[in-house]
C-alpha positions as CSV (number, residue, x, y, z in Angstrom):
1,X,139.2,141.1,14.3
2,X,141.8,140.1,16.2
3,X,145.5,140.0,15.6
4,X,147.7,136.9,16.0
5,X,150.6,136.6,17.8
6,X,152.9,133.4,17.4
7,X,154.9,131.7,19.9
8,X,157.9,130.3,18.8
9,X,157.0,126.6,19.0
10,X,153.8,127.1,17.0
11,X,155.7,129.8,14.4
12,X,158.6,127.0,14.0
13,X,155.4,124.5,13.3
14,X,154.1,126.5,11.1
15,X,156.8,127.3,9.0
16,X,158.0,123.5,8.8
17,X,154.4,122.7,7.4
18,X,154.8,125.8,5.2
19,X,158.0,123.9,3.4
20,X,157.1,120.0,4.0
21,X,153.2,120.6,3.1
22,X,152.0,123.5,0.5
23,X,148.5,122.3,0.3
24,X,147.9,121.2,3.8
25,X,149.4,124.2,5.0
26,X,147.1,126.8,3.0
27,X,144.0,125.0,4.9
28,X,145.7,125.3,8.0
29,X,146.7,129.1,8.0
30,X,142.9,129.7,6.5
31,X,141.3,128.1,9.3
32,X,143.6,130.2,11.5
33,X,142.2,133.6,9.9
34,X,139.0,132.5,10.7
35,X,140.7,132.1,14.3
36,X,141.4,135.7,13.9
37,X,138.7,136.8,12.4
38,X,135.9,135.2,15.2
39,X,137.3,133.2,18.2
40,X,133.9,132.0,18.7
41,X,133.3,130.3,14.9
42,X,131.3,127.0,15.7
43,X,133.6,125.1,13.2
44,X,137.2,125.4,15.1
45,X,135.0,123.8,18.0
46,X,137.3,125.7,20.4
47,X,137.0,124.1,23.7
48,X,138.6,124.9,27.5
49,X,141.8,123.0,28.2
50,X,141.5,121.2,31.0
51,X,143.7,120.2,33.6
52,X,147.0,121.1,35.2
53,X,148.2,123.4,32.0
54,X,144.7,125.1,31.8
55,X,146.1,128.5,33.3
56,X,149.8,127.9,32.6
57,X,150.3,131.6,30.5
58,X,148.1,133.5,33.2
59,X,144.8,132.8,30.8
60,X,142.7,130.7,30.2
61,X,143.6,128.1,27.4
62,X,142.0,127.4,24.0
63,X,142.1,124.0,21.7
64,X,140.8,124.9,17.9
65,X,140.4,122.6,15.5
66,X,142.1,123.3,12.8
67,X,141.9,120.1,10.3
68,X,139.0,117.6,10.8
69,X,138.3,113.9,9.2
70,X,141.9,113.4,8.7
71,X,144.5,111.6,10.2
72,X,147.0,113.5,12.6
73,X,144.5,116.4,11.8
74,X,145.9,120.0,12.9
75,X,145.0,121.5,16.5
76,X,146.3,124.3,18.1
77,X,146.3,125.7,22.0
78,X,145.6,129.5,21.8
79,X,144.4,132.5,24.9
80,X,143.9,135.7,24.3
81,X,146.5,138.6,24.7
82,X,148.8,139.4,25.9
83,X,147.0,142.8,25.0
84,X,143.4,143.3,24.0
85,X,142.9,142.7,20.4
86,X,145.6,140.2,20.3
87,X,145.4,136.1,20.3
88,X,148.4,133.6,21.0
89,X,149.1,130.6,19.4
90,X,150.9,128.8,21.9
91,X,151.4,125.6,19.8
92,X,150.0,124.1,16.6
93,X,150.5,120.5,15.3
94,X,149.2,117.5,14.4
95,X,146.9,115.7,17.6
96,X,147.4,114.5,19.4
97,X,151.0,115.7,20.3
98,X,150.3,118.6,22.8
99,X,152.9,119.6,24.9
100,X,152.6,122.9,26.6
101,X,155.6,123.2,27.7
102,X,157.5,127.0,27.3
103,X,160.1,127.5,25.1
């Protein structure tokens, strides 16, 4: 089991969906418990990113998927750490509006 830490960008997400969204936000936050809970479950379909942002936080970056079959559906960009144990959720949001950018 791992523990998640939130960046900024993804905790200010996450709390917007949490007030604009009840129902869509209880999926969401379940799907990132199973994040927690096994990095490597089939059904986030967590895959490398690729390109120029790929190594921008000194690890490797994650996409999960955390909504499927339905529009504007939920991802988020995730790398382990900063200390073992731990995973951070750089962003979430609806696809495909990714920008990796710091805060």
């Amino acid at each position: 089991m791992f523990t998640l830490i939130y960046a900024p960008k993804a905790a200010k997400a996450l709390a917007h969906l949490r007030s604009t969204d009840a129902r869509r936000h209880r999926k969401v936050a379940a799907r990132l418990a199973n994040l927690a809970a096994d990095p490597r479950d089939p059904s986030l379909n967590n895959h490398p990113v690729q390109g120029a942002d790929a190594t921008a936080w000194g690890s490797q970056l994650w996409f999960a998927y955390l909504e499927t079959s339905t529009p504007a559906a939920w991802r988020a960009v995730w790398a382990y750490g900063p200390d073992r144990g731990q995973i951070s959720v750089l962003w979430a949001g609806p696809h495909p509006s990714v920008d990796l950018a710091r805060d």
